[in-house]
DRENDO-1510 file (C-alpha; in Angstrom, 1 decimal, always signed):
<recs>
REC; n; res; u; v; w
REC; 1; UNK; -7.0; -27.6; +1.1 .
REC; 2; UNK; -6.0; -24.4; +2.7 .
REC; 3; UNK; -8.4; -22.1; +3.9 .
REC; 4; UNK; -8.3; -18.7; +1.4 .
REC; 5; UNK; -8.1; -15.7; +3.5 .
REC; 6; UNK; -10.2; -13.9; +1.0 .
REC; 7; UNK; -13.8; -14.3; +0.2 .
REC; 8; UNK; -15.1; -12.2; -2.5 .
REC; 9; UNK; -11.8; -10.6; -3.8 .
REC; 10; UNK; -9.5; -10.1; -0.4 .
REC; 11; UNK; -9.2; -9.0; +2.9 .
REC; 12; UNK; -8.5; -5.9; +1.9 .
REC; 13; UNK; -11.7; -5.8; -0.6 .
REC; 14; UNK; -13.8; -7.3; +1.4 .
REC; 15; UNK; -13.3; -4.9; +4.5 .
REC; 16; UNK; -12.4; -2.0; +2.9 .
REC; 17; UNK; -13.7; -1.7; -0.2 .
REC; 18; UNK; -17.2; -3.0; +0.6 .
REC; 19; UNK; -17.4; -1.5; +3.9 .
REC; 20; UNK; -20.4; -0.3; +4.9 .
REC; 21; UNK; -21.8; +2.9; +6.5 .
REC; 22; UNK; -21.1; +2.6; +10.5 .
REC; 23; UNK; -23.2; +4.4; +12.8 .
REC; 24; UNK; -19.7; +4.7; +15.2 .
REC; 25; UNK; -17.6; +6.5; +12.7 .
REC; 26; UNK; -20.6; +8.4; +11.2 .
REC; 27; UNK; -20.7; +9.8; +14.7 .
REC; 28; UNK; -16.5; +10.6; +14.8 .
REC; 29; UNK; -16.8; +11.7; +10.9 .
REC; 30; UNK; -19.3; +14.2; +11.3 .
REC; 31; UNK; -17.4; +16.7; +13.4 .
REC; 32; UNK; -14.6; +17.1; +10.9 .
REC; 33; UNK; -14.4; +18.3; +7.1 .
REC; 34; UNK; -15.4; +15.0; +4.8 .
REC; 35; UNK; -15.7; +12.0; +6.2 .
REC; 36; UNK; -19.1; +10.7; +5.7 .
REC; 37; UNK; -19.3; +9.6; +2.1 .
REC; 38; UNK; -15.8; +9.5; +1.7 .
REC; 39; UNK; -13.9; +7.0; -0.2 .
REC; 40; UNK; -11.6; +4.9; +1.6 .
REC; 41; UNK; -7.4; +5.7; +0.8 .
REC; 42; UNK; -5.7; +2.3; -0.1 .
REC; 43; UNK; -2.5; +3.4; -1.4 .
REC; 44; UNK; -0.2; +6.7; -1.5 .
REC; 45; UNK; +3.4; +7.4; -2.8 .
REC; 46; UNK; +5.5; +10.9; -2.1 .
REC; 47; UNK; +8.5; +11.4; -4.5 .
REC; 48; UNK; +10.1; +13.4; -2.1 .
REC; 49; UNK; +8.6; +15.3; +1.4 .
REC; 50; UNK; +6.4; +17.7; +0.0 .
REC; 51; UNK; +4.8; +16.3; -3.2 .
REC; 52; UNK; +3.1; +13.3; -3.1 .
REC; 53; UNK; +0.0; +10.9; -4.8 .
REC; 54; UNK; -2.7; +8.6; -2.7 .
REC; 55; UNK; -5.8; +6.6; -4.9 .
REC; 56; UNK; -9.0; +4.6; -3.5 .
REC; 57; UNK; -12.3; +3.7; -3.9 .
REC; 58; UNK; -14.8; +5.2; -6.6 .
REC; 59; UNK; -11.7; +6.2; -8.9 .
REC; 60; UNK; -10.3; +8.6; -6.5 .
REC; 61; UNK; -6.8; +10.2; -7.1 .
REC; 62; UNK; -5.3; +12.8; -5.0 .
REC; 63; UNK; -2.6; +14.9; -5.1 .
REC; 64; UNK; -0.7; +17.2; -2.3 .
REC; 65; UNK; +2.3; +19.7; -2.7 .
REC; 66; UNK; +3.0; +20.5; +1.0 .
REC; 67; UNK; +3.9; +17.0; +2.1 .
REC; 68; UNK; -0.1; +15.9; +2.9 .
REC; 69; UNK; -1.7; +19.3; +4.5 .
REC; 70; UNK; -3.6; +19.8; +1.9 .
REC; 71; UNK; -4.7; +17.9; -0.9 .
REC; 72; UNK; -6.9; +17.9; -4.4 .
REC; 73; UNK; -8.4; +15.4; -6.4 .
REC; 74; UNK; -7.5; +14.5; -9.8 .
REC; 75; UNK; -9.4; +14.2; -13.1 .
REC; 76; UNK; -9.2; +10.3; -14.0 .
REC; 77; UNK; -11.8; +8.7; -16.0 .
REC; 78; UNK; -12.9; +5.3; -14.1 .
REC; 79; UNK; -15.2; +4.7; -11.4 .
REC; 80; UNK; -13.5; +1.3; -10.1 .
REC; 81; UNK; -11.7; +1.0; -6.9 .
REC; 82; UNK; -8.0; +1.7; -7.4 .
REC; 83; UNK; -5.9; +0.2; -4.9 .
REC; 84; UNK; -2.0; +1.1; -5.9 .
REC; 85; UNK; +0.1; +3.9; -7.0 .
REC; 86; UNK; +3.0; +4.7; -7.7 .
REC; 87; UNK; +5.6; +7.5; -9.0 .
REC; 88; UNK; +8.8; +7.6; -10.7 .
REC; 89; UNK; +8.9; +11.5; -10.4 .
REC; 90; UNK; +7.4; +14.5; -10.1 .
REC; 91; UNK; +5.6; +13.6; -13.4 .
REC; 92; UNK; +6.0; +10.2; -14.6 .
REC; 93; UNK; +3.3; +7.7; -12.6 .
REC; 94; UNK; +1.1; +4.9; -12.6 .
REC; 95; UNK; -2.6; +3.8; -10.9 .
REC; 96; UNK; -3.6; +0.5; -11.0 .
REC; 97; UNK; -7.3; -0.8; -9.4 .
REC; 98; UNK; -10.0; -3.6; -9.7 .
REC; 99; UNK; -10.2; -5.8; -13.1 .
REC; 100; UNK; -6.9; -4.9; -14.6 .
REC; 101; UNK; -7.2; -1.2; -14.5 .
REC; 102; UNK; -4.3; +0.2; -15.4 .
REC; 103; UNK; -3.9; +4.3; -15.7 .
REC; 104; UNK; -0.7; +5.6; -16.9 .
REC; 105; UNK; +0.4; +10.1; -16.6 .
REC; 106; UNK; +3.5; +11.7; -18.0 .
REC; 107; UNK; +2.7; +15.1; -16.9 .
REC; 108; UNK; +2.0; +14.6; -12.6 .
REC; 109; UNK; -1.9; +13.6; -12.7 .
REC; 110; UNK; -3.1; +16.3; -15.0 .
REC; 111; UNK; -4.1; +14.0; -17.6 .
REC; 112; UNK; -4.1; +9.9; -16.9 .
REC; 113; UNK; -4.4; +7.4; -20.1 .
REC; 114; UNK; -6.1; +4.3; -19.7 .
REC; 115; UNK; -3.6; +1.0; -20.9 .
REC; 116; UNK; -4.5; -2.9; -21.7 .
REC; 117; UNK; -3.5; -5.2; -19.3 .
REC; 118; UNK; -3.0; -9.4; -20.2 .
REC; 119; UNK; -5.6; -9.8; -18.3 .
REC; 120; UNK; -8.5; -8.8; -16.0 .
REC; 121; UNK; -6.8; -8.9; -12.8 .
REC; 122; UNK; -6.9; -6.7; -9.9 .
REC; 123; UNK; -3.8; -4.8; -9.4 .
REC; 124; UNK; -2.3; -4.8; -5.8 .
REC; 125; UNK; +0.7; -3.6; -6.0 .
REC; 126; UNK; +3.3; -1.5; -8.5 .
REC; 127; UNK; +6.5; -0.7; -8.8 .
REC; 128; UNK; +8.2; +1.7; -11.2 .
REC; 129; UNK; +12.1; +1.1; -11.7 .
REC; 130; UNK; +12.3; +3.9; -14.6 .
REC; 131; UNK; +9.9; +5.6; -16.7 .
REC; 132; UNK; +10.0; +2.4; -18.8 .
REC; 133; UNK; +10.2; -0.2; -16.8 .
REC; 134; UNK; +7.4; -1.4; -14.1 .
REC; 135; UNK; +6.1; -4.0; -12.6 .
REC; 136; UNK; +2.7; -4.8; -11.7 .
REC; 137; UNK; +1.1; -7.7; -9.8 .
REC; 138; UNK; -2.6; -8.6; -7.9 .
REC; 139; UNK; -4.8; -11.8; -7.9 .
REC; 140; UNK; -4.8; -15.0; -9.1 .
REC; 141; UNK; -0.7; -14.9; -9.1 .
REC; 142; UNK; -0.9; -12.2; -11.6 .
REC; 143; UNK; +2.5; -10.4; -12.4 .
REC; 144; UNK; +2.8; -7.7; -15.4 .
REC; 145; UNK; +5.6; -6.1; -16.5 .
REC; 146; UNK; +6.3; -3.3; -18.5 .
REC; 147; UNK; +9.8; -2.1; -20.4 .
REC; 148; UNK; +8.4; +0.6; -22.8 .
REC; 149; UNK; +6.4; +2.9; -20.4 .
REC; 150; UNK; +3.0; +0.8; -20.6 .
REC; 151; UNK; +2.4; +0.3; -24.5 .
REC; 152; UNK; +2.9; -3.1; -23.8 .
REC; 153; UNK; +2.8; -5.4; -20.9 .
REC; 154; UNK; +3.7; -8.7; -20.3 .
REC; 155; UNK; +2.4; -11.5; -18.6 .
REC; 156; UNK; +4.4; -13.3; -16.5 .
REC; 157; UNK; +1.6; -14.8; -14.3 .
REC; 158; UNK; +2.7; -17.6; -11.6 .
REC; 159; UNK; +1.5; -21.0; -12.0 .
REC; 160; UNK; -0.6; -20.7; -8.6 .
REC; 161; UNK; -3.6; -19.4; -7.3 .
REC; 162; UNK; -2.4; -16.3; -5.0 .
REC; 163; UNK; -3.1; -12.9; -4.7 .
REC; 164; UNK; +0.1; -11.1; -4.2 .
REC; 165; UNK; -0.1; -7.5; -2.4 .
REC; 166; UNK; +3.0; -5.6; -2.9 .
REC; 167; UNK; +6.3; -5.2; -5.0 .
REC; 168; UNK; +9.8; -3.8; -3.9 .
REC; 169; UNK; +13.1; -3.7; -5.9 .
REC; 170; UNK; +16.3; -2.8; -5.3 .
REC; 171; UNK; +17.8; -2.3; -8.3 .
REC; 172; UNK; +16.8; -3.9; -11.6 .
REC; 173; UNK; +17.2; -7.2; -10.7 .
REC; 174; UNK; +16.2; -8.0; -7.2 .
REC; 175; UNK; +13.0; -8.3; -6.6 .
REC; 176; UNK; +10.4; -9.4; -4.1 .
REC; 177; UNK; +6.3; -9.8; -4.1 .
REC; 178; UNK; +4.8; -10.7; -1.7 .
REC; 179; UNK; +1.1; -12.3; -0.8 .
REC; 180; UNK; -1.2; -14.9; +0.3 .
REC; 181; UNK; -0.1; -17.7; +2.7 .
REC; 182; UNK; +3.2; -15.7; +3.6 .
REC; 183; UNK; +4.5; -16.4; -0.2 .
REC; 184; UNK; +7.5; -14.7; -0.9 .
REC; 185; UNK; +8.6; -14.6; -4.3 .
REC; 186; UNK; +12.2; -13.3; -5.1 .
REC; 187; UNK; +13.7; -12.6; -8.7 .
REC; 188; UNK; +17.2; -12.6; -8.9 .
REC; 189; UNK; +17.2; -11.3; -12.8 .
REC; 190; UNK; +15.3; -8.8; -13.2 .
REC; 191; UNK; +12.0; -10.8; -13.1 .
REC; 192; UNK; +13.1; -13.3; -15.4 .
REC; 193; UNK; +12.7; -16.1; -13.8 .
REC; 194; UNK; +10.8; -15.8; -9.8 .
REC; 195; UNK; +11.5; -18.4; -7.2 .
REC; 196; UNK; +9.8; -18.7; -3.6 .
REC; 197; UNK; +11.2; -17.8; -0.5 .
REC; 198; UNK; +10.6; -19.8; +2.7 .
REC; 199; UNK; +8.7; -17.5; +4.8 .
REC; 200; UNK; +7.8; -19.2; +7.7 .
REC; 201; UNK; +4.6; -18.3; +8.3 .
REC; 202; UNK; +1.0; -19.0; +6.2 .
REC; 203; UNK; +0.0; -15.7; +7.2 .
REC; 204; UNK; -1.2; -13.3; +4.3 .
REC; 205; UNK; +1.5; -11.3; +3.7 .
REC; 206; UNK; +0.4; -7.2; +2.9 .
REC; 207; UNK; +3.9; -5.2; +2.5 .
REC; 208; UNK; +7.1; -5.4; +2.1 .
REC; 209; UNK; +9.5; -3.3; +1.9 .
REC; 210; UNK; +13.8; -3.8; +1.2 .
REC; 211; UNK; +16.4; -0.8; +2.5 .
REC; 212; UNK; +19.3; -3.1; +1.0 .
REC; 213; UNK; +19.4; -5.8; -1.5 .
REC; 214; UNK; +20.1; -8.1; +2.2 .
REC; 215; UNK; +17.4; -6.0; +4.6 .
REC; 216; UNK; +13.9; -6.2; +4.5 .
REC; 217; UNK; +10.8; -6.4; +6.0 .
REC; 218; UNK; +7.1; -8.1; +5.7 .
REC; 219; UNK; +4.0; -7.2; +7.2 .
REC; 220; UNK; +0.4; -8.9; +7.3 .
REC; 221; UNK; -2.1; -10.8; +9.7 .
REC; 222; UNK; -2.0; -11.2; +12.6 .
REC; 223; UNK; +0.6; -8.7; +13.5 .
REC; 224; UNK; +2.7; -10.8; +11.6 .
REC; 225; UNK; +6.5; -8.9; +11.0 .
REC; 226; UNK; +9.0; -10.6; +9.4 .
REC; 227; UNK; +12.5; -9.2; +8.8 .
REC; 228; UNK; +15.5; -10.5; +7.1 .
REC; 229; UNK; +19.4; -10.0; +6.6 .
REC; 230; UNK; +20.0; -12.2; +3.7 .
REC; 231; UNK; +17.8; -10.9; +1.0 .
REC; 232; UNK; +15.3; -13.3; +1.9 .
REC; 233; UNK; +17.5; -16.9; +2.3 .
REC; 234; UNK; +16.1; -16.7; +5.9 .
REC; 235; UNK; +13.0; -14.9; +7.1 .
REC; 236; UNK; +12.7; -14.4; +11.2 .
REC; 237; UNK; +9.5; -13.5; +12.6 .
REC; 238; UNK; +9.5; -10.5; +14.8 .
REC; 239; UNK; +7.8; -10.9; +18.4 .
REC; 240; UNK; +6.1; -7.6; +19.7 .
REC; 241; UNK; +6.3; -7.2; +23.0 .
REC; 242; UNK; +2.8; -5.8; +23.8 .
REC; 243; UNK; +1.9; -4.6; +26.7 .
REC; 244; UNK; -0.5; -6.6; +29.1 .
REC; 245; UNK; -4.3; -6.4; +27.8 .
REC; 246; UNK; -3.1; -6.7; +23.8 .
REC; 247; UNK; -0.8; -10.0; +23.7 .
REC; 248; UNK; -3.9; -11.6; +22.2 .
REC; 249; UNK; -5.1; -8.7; +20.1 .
REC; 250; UNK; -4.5; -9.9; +16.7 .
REC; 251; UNK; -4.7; -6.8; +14.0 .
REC; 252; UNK; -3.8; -7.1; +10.6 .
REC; 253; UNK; -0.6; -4.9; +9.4 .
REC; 254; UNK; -1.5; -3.4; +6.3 .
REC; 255; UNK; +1.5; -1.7; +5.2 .
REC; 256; UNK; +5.2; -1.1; +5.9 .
REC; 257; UNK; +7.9; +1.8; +4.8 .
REC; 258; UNK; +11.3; +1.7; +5.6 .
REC; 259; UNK; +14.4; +4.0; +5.7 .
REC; 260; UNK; +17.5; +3.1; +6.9 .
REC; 261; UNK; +17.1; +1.6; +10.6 .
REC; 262; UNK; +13.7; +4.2; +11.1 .
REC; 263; UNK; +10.0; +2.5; +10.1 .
REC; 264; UNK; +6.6; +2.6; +10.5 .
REC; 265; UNK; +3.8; +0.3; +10.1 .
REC; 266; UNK; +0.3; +1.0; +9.8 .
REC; 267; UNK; -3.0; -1.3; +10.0 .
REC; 268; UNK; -6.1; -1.6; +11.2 .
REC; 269; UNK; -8.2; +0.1; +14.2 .
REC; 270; UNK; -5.7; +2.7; +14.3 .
REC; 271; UNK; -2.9; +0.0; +14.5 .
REC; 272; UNK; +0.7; +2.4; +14.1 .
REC; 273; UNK; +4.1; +1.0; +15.0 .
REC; 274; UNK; +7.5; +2.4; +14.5 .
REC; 275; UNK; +11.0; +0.6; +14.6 .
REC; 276; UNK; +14.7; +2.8; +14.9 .
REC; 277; UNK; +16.7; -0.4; +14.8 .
REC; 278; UNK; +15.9; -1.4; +11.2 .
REC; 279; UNK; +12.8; -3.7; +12.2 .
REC; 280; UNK; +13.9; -5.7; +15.4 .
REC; 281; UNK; +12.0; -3.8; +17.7 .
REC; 282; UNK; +8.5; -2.4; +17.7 .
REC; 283; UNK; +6.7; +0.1; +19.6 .
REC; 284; UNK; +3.1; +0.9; +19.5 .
REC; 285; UNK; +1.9; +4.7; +18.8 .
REC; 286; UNK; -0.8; +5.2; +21.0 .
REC; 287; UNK; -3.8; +7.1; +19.1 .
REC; 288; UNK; -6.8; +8.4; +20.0 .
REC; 289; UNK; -10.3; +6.7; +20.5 .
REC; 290; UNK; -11.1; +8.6; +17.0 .
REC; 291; UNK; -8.0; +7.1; +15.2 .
REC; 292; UNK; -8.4; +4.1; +16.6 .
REC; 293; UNK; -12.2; +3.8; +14.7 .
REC; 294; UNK; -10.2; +4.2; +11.2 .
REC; 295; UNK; -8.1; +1.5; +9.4 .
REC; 296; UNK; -4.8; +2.5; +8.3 .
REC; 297; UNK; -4.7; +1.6; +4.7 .
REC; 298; UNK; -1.2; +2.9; +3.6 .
REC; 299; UNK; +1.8; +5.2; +5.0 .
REC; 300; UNK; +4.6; +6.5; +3.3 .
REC; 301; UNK; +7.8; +7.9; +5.2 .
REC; 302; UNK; +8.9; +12.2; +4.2 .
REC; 303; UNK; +12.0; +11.8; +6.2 .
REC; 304; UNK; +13.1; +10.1; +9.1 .
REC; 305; UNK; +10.9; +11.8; +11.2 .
REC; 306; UNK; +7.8; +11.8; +9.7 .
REC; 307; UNK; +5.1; +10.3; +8.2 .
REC; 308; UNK; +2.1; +10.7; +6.2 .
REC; 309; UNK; -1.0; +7.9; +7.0 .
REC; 310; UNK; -4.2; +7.4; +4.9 .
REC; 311; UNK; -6.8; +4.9; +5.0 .
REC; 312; UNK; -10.3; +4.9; +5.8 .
REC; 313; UNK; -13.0; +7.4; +4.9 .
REC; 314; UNK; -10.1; +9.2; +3.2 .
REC; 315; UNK; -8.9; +9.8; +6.8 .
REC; 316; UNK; -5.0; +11.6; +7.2 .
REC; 317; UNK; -2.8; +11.7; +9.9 .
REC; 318; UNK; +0.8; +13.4; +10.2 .
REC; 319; UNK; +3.5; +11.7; +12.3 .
REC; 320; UNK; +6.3; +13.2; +13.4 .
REC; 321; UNK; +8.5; +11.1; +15.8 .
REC; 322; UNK; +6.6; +10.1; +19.1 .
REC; 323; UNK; +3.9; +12.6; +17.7 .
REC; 324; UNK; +0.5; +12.1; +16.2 .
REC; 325; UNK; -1.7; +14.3; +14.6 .
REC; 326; UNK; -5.1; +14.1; +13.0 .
REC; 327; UNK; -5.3; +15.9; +9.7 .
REC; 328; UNK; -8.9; +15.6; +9.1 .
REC; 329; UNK; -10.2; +14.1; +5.6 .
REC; 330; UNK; -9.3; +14.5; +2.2 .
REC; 331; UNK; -11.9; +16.7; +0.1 .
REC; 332; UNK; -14.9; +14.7; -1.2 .
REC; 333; UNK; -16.2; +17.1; -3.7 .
REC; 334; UNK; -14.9; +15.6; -7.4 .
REC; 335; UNK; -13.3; +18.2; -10.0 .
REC; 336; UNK; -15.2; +19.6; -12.9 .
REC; 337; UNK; -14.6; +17.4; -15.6 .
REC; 338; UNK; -12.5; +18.5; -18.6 .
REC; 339; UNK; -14.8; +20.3; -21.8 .
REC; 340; UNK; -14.9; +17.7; -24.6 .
</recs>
């Protein structure tokens, strides 16, 4: 039998979720705003370069109108870990966390209604393809999907035992998830039916993203990056060339954004690579000593340029071609709750 990669829930959970208080980023933490008692960022999602969402642990959500500078937390009545979000639009979103958590807003954050999921199962990953339709998937091959705005869902759970980490579409009907043991799963329909991709690899796969309904690319242990031209017949692995001192420094790759032949790639202890030729090539960003204490959690792309990274202790940091920059930490006082 094959070995899980996850323990109590995931990787992901398990280091992230559950980390700790460490004495070493306590010490890097304390010299800038927040930090130290700060939920860990999992997931983020711009609309365009200036407004944009990001969610983590203790039922965070934050929201930013300057493209990341700045950013305040949202009213949102859970507790639990959210680890995915997602936006149609400026006001037409969704959350999704730990045990089937499902939050749904119409109106950009300022108010968030809780929906029924199928079932219990921690959501990954989302995808919105209009402010009817979305799909959702997490553990225990969950998939959910949505066509009236999240009155209903529907269960359309795989037959196996895998947790599946992130969605992309192009289109309406192809699809891809992607998740434990390198499984990729591909729709063809519109999620009617899903079939499974040879990936060539049975390492846990974290991200993917498409820029065509032929070119796309995977991310996940190991510095595992896979890329294809076929929309997903063939998958090739991608060989970094590292330099001398890191060919056996294996990092997990957490998550990937794409557009056009510009990327980035974000993961942990700092880990940031970009691509300009669509995902053939990779070259490391070199950070920091205090960047390279923080996990990269999630990254999402403004423009070709630049970048917007979150992860850890609620850490950001701006990228903006060969430049890095660290923003600091996202406030950690909560909102006054709305009067009853």
């Amino acid at each position: 039998m094959k070995k899980r990669t996850h323990i109590i829930i995931s990787i992901l959970l398990g280091v992230l979720l559950y980390l700790s208080q460490d004495v070493v980023f306590a010490a890097k933490a304390k010299q800038k705003e927040g930090g130290i008692g700060a939920p860990h960022i999992l997931s983020e999602c711009f609309v365009d370069a200036k407004e944009g969402w990001a969610c983590g642990l203790r039922g965070t959500v934050y929201h930013t109108t300057d493209g990341g500078m700045k950013w305040e937390q949202q009213n949102i009545d859970t507790e639990v870990p959210l680890l995915s979000i997602y936006f149609l639009n400026s006001q037409v979103g969704w959350v999704g966390g730990k045990t089937g958590t499902v939050f749904h807003t119409v109106d950009g954050g300022k108010t968030w209604k809780a929906q029924a999921m199928p079932k219990k199962r921690h959501v990954f990953a989302l995808k919105a393809l209009s402010t009817e339709k979305c799909w959702a998937a997490g553990d225990w091959g969950s998939i959910f999907y949505t066509a009236d705005g999240g009155n209903t869902w529907e269960d359309k759970t795989l037959e196996k035992d895998l947790i599946m980490y992130s969605i992309d579409f192009q289109g309406e009907k192809e699809g891809w998830i992607v998740g434990e043991y390198g499984t990729i799963m591909h729709t063809a329909d519109g999620g009617i039916t899903w079939t499974e991709q040879k990936s060539g690899t049975e390492n846990t796969l974290f991200s993917v993203c498409f820029i065509s309904d032929r070119e796309g690319v995977a991310v996940g242990l190991s510095n595992t990056i896979l890329r294809t031209e076929d929309g997903g017949r063939t998958w090739n692995k991608i060989e970094m060339n590292l330099p001398e001192g890191m060919k056996d420094d294996l990092r997990s790759i957490y998550s990937v954004k794409m557009r056009g032949d510009k990327g980035i790639a974000v993961g942990d202890r700092g880990w940031i690579i970009t691509t300009t030729d669509g995902g053939k090539t990779w070259k490391i960003t070199q950070v920091p000593l205090d960047v390279s204490l923080f996990w990269c959690c999630a990254v999402q792309m403004l423009d070709d340029d630049r970048a917007v990274i979150v992860g850890m202790r609620s850490i950001v940091i701006m990228t903006e071609g060969d430049k890095l920059k660290m923003m600091g930490f996202m406030p950690v006082v909560s909102p006054p709750m709305p009067k009853k």
